[in-house]
MARSEGU-230904 format. One line per 2 residues: number of its first residue (from 1); their letters; for each residue x, y, z of N, C-alpha, C, O. Coordinates in steps of 0.05 Angstrom, whole numbers. Each point is the difference from the previous one (the first is absolute). Example, Ala and Ser with C-alpha at 12.3 -4.5 7.8 and 13.67 -1.06 7.14 Angstrom:
1) AS) 264,-114,156,-18,24,0,18,24,0,21,0,13; -28,21,-27,16,24,1,-15,22,14,10,22,4
***
This chain:
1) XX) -2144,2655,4664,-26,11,-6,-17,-20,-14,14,-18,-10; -39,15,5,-12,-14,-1,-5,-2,-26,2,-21,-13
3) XX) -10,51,1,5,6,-29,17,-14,-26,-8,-3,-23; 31,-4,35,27,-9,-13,-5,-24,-3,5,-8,-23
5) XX) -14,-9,39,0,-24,7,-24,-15,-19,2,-20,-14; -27,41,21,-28,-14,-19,3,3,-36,-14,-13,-16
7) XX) 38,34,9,-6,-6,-37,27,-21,-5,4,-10,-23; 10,6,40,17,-25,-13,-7,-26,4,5,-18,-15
9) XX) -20,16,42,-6,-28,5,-8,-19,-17,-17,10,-15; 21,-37,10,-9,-19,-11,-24,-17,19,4,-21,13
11) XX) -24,34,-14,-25,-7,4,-5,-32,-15,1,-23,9; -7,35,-36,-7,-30,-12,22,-20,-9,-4,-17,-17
13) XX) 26,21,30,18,-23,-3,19,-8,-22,16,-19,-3; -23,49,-17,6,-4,-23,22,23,-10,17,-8,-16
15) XX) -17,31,24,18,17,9,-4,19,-28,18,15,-9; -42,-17,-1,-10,18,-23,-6,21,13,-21,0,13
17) XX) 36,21,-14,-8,25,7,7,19,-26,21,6,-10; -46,2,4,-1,17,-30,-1,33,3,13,13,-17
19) XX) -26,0,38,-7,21,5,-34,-3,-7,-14,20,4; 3,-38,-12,-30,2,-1,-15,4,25,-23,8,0
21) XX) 38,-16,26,-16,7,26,-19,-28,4,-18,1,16; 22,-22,-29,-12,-22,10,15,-22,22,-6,-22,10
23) XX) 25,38,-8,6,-15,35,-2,17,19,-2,-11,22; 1,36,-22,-11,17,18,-31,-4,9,-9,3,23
25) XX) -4,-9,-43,-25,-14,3,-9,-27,7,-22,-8,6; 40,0,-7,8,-26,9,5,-6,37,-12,-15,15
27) XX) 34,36,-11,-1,-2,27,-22,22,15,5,7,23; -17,-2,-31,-32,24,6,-17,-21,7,-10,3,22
29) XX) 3,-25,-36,-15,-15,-7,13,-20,35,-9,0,23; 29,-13,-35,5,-25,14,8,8,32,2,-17,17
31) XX) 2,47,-10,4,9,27,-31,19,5,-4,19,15; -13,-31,-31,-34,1,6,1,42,2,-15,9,17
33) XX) 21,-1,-24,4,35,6,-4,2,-29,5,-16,-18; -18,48,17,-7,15,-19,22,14,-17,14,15,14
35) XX) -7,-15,-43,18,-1,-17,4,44,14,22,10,4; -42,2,0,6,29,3,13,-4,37,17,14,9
37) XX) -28,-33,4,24,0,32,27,-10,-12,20,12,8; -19,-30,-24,29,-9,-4,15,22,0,16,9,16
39) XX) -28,-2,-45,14,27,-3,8,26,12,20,12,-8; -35,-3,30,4,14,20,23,-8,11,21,12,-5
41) XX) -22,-38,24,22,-26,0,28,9,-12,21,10,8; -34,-16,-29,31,0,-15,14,30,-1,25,3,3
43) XX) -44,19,-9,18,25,1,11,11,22,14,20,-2; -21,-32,30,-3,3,29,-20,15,20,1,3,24
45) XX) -23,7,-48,-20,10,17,-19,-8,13,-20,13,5; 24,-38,2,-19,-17,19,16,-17,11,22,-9,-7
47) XX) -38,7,28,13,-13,31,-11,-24,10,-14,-1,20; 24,-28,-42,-16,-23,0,0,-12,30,17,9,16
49) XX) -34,-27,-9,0,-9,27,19,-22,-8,10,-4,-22; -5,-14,49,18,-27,2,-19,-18,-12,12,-19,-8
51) XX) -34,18,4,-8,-17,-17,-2,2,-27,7,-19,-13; -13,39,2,2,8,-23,26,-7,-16,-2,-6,-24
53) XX) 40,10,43,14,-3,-2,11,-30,-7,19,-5,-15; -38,-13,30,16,-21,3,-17,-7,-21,15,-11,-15
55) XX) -40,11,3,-11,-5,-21,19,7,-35,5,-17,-17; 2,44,17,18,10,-15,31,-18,2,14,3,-21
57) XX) -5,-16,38,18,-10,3,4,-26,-22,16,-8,-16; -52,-2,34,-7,-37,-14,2,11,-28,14,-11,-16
59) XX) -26,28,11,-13,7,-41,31,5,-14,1,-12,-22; 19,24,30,25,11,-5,26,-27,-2,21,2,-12
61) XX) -28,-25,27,16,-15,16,18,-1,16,19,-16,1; -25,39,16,20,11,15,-5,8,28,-23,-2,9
63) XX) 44,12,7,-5,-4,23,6,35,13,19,11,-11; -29,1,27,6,24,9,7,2,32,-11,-14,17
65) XX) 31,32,-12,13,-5,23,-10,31,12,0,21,-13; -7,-25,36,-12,26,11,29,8,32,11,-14,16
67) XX) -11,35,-22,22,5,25,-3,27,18,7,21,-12; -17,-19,46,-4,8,7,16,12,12,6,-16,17
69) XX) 13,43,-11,21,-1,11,19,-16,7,1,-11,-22; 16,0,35,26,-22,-2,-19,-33,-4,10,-23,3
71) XX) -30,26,-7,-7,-30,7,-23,-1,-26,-16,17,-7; 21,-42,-4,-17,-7,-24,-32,-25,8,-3,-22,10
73) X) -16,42,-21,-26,-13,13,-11,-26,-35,-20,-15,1
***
C-alpha cells in the first residue's frame, strides 16, 4: 500500500523521521500533488493515475511494480 511506504521513506536522505509530517510534505511537494491527494493516497481512497504513481515513486526513491493478472505491466 502506498500509505506504509510514504511515512517511512527517507525522502531527504537523512532518515529523520520525527512524526512532525515534514517528509510527508516533502514527498507532496516533490511528486508535485496536493498534501490533501496524498493523503487520500495514502489511506486508499484515491485512485492515483500511472503518472502520478511513478512521480510518488521518484519523491519516495522507490520503485512500484504494477501486476495485471499472471503478467506484470
Amino acid at each position: 500500500m502506498v500509505g506504509t511506504a510514504i511515512r517511512p521513506s527517507p525522502v531527504d536522505g537523512h532518515g529523520n523521521w520525527d512524526g512532525s509530517g515534514h517528509r510527508f510534505v516533502a514527498v507532496a511537494q516533490h511528486a508535485r500533488i496536493s498534501q490533501p491527494a496524498l493523503s487520500r493516497i495514502e489511506g486508499g481512497g484515491g485512485v492515483p493515475t500511472l503518472a502520478t504513481l511513478g512521480r510518488l515513486a521518484r519523491a519516495m526513491g522507490t520503485t512500484f511494480a504494477i501486476t495485471v493478472g499472471q503478467d506484470t505491466a
